[in-house]
C-alpha positions in Angstrom: 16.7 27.7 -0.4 15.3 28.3 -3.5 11.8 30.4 -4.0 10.3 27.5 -5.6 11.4 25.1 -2.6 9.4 27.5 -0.3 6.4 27.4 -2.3 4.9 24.2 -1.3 6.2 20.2 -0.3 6.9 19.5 -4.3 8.1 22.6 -6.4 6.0 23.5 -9.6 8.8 22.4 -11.8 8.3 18.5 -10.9 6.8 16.3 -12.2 4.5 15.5 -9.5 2.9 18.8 -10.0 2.1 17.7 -13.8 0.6 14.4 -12.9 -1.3 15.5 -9.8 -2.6 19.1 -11.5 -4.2 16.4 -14.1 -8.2 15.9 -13.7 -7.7 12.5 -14.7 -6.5 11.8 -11.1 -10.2 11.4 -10.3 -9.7 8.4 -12.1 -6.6 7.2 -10.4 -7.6 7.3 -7.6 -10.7 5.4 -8.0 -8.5 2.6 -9.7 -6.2 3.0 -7.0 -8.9 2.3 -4.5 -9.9 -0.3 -6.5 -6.0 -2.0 -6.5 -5.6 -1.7 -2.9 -8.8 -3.4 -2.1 -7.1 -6.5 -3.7 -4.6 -6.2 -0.5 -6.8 -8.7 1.7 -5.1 -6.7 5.0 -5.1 -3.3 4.3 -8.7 -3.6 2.7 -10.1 -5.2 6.1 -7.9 -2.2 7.6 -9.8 0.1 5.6 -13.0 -1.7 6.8 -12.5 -1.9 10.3 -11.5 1.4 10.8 -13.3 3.6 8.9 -16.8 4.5 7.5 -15.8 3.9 3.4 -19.0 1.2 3.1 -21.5 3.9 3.7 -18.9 7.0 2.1 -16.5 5.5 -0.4 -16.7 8.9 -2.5 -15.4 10.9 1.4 -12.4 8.7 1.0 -11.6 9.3 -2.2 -12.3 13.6 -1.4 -10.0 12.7 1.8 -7.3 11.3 0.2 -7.1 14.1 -2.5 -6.8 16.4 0.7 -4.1 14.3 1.0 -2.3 14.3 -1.8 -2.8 18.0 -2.7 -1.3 19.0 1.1 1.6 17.0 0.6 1.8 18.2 -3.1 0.4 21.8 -3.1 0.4 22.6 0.7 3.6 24.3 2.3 6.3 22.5 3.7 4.6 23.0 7.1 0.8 21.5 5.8 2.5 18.8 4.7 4.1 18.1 7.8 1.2 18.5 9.9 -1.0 16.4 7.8 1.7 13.8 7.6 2.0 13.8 11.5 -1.8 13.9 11.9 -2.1 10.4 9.1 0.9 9.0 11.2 -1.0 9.5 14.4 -4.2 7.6 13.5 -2.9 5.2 11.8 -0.5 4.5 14.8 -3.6 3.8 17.1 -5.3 1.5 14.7 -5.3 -2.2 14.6 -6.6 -4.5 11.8 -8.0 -8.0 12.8 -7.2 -11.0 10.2 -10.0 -13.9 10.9 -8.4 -15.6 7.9 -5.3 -16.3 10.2 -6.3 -15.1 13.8 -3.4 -12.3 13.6 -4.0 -8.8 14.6 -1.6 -6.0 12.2 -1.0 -2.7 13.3 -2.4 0.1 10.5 0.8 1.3 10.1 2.4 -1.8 9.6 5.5 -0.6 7.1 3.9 -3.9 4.5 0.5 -2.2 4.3 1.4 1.7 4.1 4.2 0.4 1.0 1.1 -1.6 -0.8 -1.3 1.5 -0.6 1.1 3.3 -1.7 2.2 2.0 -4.6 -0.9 1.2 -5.7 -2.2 4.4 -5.4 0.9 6.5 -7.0 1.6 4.2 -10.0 -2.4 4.4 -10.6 -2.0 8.3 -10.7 1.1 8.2 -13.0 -0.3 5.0 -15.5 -4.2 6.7 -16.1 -2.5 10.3 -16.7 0.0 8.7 -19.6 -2.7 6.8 -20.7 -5.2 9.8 -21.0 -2.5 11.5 -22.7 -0.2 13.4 -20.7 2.8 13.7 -22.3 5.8 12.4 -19.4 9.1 10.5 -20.8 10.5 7.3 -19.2 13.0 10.1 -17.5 9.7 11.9 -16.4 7.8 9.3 -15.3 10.9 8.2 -13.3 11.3 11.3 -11.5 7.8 11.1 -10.3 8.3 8.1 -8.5 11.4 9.2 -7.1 9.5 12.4 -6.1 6.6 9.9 -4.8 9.3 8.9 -1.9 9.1 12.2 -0.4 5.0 11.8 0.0 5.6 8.0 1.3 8.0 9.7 4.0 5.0 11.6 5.5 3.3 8.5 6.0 6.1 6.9 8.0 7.7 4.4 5.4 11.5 5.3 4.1 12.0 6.9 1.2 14.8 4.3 0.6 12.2 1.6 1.3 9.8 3.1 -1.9 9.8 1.8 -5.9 11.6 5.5 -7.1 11.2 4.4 -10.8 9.4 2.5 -13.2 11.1 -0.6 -13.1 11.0 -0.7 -9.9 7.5 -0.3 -9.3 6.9 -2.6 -11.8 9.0 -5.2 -9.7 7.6 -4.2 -6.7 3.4 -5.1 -8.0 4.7 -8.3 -9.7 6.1 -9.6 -5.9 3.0 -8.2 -4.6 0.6 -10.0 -6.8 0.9 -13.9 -5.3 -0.5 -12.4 -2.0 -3.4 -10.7 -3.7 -7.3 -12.1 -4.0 -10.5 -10.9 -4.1 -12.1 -11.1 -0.5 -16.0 -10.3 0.3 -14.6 -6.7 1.3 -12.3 -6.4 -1.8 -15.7 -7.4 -3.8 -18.4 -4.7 -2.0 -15.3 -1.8 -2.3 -15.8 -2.6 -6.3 -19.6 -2.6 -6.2 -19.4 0.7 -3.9 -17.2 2.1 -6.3 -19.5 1.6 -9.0 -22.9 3.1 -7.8 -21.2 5.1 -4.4 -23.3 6.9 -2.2 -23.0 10.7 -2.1 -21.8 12.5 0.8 -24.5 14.9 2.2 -23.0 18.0 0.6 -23.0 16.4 -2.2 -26.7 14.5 -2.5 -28.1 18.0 -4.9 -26.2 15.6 -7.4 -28.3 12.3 -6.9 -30.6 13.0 -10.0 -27.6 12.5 -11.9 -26.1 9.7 -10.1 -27.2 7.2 -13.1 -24.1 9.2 -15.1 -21.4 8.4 -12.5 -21.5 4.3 -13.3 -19.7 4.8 -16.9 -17.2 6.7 -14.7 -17.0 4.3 -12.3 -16.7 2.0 -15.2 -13.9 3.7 -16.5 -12.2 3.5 -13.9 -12.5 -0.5 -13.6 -11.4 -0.8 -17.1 -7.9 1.0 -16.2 -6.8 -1.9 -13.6 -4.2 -3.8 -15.2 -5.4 -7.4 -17.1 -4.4 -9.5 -14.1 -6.4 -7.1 -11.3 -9.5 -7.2 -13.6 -9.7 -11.2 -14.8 -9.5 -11.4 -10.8 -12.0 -9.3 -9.9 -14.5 -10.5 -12.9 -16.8 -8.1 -12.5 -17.6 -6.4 -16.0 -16.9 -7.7 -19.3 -13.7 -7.1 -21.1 -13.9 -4.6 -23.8 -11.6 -3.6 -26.5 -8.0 -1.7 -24.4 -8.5 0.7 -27.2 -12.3 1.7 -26.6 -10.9 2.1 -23.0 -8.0 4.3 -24.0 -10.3 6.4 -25.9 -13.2 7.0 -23.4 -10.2 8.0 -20.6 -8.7 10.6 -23.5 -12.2 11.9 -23.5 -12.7 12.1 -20.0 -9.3 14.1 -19.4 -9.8 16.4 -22.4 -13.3 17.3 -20.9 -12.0 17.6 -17.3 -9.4 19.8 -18.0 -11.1 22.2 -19.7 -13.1 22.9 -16.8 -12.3 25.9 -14.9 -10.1 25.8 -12.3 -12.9 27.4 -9.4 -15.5 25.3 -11.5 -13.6 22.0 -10.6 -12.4 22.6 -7.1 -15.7 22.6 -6.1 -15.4 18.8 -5.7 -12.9 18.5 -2.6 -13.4 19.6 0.4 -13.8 23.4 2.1 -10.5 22.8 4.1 -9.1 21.1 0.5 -9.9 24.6 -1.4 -8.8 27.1 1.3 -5.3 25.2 1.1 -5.3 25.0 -2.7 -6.2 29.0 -2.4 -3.1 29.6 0.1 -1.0 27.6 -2.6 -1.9 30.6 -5.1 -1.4 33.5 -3.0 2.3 32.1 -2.6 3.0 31.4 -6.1 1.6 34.8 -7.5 3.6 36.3 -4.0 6.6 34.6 -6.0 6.1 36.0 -9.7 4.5 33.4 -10.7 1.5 33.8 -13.2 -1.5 32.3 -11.9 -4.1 33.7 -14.2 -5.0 30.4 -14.7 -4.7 28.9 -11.7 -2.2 26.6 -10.5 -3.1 24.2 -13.8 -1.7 26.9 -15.7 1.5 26.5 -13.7 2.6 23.2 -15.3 3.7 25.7 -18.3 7.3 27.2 -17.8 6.0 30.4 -19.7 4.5 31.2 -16.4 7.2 30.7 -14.2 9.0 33.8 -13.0 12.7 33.8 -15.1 14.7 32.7 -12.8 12.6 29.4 -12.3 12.0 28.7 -15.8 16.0 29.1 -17.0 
């Protein structure tokens, strides 16, 4: 097995490690939130079984322990997290009053839709901030997506792997989309959130975050946004330009400046995923962000 393949569930020469080592994820996965709300079943899921109407912000911090475990984490943290997601979600139910059915959580329907409308959230906000992928690139991230939709319990064969097909794939979805009284509050929560208690030093500020949460709004495609109707429409361009701000600013934080948003557990695995790369020969001077350069990838890797 190659050194890179030991390293952690996706290697640092994927693509998935350029998209998900990019601080504009923060606002993917707002948007993505804000997509998957639209979902009238897996938002009541969300809402029935879990505590996001008084912590929407611990969701989004839960979900980037996630992501990072199945990204950064070693093959063995991404299996247990994936068997530990698969486990919870296996004893959940969701209860549709709209047509008297009960859905299991990890109905293979709802895990495909959050999916999707969390990794193509991720991969269209970091192009549109300005990360510089190709068609071929943004391709391969999908296709690498499959492999985190696996630890979930969906097949990977069963998963948009490119563009076009993800692109197919929201289009279907879109008919069975609309804006329920959950889908609604998850937007206003989103907007003005409520801290998490670790995090309330920060409520002073808390009159900054709505432009963010703003931001976020504004990257939902046309369609998710005239259905929603909750902000005027401004000018794609003005949008474009505040979320090329927003990543150049976030990037040039520091990488122990910046981690300080996830979770302890979060940062102790992101801090094992370092030790292992510099164990490697990789140079992680600058922290695994620096890693999405090939100059700092031991020889071997980078030929």
């Amino acid at each position: 097995m190659a050194i890179s393949e030991e390293l952690a569930a996706q290697p640092p020469q994927s693509a998935t490690w350029q998209v998900h080592l990019d601080r504009s994820m923060w606002v993917g996965g707002v948007r993505g939130l804000m997509l998957q709300a639209l979902h009238p079943v897996a938002m009541r899921g969300v809402w029935q079984n879990s505590n996001f109407q008084e912590d929407p912000f611990g969701r989004l911090r839960r979900t980037a322990d996630f992501v990072g475990r199945v990204t950064f984490g070693s093959p063995e943290e991404a299996d247990e997290i994936g068997m530990r997601v698969r486990g919870i979600h296996k004893r959940l139910r969701v209860n549709d009053p709209d047509t008297g059915r009960t859905y299991r959580v990890d109905d293979p329907e709802l895990l495909l839709w959050v999916h999707c409308a969390e990794v193509s959230s991720y991969l269209e906000v970091a192009r549109r901030g300005g990360l510089a992928l190709t068609e071929r690139e943004a391709d391969r991230y999908l296709n690498e997506q499959r492999k985190s939709a696996s630890y979930v319990g969906l097949h990977p064969d069963d998963v948009p792997g490119s563009c076009a097909e993800m692109d197919a794939f929201l289009k279907q979805a879109r008919p069975g989309l609309r804006v329920t009284e959950e889908a609604a509050s998850t937007v206003r929560f989103l907007l003005w959130p409520r801290l998490p208690a670790e995090l309330r030093m920060l409520s002073p500020g808390k009159p900054a975050y709505f432009p963010f949460g703003a931001l976020c709004y504004y990257t939902l495609p046309e369609w998710a946004r005239r259905m929603y109707g909750v902000l005027p429409e401004v000018p794609p361009a003005t949008v474009t330009a505040a979320l090329k701000a927003f990543r150049l600013g976030m990037n040039a934080l520091p990488e122990s400046v910046h981690d300080h948003a996830f979770t302890p557990s979060t940062r102790d695995m992101l801090r094992r995923s370092r030790e292992r790369c510099a164990a490697a020969g990789y140079d992680v001077s600058r922290g695994l962000r620096g890693l999405t350069d090939p100059r700092r990838w031991p020889k071997a890797q980078a030929a």
